[in-house]
C-alpha positions in Angstrom: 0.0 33.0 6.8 -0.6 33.4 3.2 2.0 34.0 0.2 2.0 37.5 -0.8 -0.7 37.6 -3.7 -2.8 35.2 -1.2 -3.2 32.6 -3.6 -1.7 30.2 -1.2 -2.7 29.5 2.5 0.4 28.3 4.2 -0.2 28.2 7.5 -3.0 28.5 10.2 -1.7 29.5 13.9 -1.7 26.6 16.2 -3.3 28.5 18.6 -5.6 30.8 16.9 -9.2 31.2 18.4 -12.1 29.9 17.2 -13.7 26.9 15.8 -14.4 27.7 12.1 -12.8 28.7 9.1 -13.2 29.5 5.6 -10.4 29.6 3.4 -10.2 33.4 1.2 -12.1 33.2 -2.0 -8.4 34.1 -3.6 -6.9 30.8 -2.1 -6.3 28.0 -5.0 -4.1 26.0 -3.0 -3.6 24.9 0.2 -0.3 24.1 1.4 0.2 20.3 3.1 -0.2 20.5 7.2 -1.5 24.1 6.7 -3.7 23.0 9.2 -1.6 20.9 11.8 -2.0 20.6 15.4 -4.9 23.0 15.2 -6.3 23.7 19.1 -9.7 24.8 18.5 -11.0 24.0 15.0 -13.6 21.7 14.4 -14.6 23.1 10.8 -12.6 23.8 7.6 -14.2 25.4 4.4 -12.6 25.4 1.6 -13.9 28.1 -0.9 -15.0 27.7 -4.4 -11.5 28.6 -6.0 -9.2 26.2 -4.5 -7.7 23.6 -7.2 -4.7 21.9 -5.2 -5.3 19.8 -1.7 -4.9 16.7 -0.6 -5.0 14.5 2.6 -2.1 15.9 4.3 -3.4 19.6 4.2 -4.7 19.1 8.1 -2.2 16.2 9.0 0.6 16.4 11.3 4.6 15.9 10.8 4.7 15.7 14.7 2.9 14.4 17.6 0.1 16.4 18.2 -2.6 14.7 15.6 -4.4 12.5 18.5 -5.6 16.1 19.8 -7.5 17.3 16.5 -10.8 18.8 17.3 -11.6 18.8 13.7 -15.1 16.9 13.0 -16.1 17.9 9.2 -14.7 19.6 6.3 -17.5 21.4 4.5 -16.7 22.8 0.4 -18.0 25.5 -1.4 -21.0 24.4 -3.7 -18.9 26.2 -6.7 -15.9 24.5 -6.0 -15.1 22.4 -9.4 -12.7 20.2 -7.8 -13.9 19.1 -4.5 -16.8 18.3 -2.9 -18.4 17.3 0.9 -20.6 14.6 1.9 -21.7 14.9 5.5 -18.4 16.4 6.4 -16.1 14.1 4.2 -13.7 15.4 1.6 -14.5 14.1 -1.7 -13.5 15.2 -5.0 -16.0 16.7 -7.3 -17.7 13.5 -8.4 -17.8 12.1 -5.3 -14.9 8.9 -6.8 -11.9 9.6 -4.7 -12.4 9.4 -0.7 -9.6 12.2 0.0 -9.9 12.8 3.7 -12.1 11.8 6.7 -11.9 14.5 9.8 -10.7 12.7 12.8 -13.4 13.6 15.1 -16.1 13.3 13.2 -18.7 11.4 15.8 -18.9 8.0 14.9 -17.5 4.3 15.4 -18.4 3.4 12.0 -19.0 4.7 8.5 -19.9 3.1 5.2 -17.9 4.7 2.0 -20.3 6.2 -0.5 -21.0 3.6 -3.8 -19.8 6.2 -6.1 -16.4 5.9 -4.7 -13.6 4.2 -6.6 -10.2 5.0 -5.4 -10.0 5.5 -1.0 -7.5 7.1 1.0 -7.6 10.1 4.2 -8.2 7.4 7.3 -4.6 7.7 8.6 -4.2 8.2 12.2 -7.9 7.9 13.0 -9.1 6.9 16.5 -12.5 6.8 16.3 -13.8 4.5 13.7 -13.5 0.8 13.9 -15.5 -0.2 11.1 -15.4 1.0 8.0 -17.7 -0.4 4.8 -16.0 -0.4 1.1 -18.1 -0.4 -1.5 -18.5 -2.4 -4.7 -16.7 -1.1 -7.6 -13.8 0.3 -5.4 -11.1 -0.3 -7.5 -7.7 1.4 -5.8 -6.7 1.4 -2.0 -4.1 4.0 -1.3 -0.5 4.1 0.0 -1.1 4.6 4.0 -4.9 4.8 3.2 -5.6 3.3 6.9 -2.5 2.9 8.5 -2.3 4.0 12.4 -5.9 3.7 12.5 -8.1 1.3 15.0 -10.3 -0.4 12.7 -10.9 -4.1 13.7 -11.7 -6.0 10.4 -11.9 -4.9 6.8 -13.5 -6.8 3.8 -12.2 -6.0 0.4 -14.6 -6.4 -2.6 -13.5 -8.0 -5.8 -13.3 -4.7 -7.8 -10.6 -3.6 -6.1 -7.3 -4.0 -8.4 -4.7 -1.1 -7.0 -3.6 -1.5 -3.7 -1.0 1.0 -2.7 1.9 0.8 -0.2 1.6 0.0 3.4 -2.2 1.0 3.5 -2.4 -0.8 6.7 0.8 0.5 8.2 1.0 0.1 12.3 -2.3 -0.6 12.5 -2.2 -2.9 15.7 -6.1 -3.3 16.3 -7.3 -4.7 13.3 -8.2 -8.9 13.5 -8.5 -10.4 10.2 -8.8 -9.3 6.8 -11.6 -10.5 4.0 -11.4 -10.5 0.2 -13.8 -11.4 -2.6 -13.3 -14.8 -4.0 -13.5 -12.9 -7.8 -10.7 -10.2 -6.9 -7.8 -10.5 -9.1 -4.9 -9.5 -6.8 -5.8 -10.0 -3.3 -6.7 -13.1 -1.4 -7.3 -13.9 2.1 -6.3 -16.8 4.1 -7.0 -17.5 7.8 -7.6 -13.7 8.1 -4.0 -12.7 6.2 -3.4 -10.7 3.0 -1.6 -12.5 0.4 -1.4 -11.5 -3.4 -4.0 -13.5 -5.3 -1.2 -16.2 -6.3 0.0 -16.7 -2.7 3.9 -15.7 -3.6 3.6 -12.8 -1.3 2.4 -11.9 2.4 1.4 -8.4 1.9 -0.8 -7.8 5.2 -0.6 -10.0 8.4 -3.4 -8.6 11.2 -1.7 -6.3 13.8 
């Protein structure tokens, strides 16, 4: 389902067969949970004209996200906006994280040193480990919540930190920050604010 100048995908069909697809080289935008409770996908590609998409394009408003199939998102080469790195959804420059397929294969998965502002692990069930990197500066709202990692370490660059990033996550253990970060510190395996006047994060 496209708008009628098919400038806009809307919706793909729950249902429809097949495990690819491309989206038009007239789509710009892609509509949030175009994609949602897809059956049998386990590739999206998004064309070289699409300007507006974020991590919610292939998330759920239901209960039917544990069941995605989807295992990389792949981007037209002339896209200006967005990129792929092994299967990941960047933008361009390869600085913002935007979304992580669900079942991409994998336990574990270190972010890419270019990256500076992380988000697109919500509701993921395969990955327990996940590696930030130096110079990360902004963690964003729901960035990991529902997911299954088990521990995270946040490096000293990071200076945003969005809400509820590590909403119901029940699995994770303990939580590590840099002794140089400027708004976070960790005690006993807790999140507090680097002044200690606020709890922000206490291990599921």
């Amino acid at each position: 389902l496209y708008n009628k100048d098919q400038t806009r995908l809307i919706a793909y069909p729950r249902g429809k067969a097949g495990t690819t697809f491309s989206t038009p080289n007239s789509v710009t935008t892609v509509s949030n949970y175009a994609f949602q409770c897809s059956r049998y996908l386990e590739t999206i590609s998004i064309g070289a004209n699409v300007t507006t998409l974020n991590d919610a394009f292939f998330d759920y408003n239901g209960a039917c996200w544990s069941g995605s199939l989807v295992r990389e998102i792949t981007v037209s080469a002339s896209n200006s906006n967005y990129s792929s790195v092994d299967g990941v959804l960047f933008d361009k420059n390869v600085t913002r994280l935007i979304k992580y397929p669900y079942a991409k294969p994998g336990t574990s998965y270190t972010v890419p040193s270019t990256v500076t502002q992380i988000g697109g692990f919500r509701n993921n069930t395969t990955l327990t480990s996940i590696t930030l990197p130096e110079g990360l500066r902004t963690i964003d709202t729901y960035a990991f919540s529902e997911s299954i990692i088990t521990s995270i370490s946040i490096p000293d660059s990071v200076d945003s930190y969005g809400s509820f990033p590590f909403y119901q996550n029940r699995a994770l253990e303990s939580f590590t920050v840099g002794a140089a970060n400027s708004i976070l510190k960790s005690v006993d395996g807790v999140l507090y604010s680097k002044d200690g006047t606020t709890l922000l994060e206490y291990p599921g």
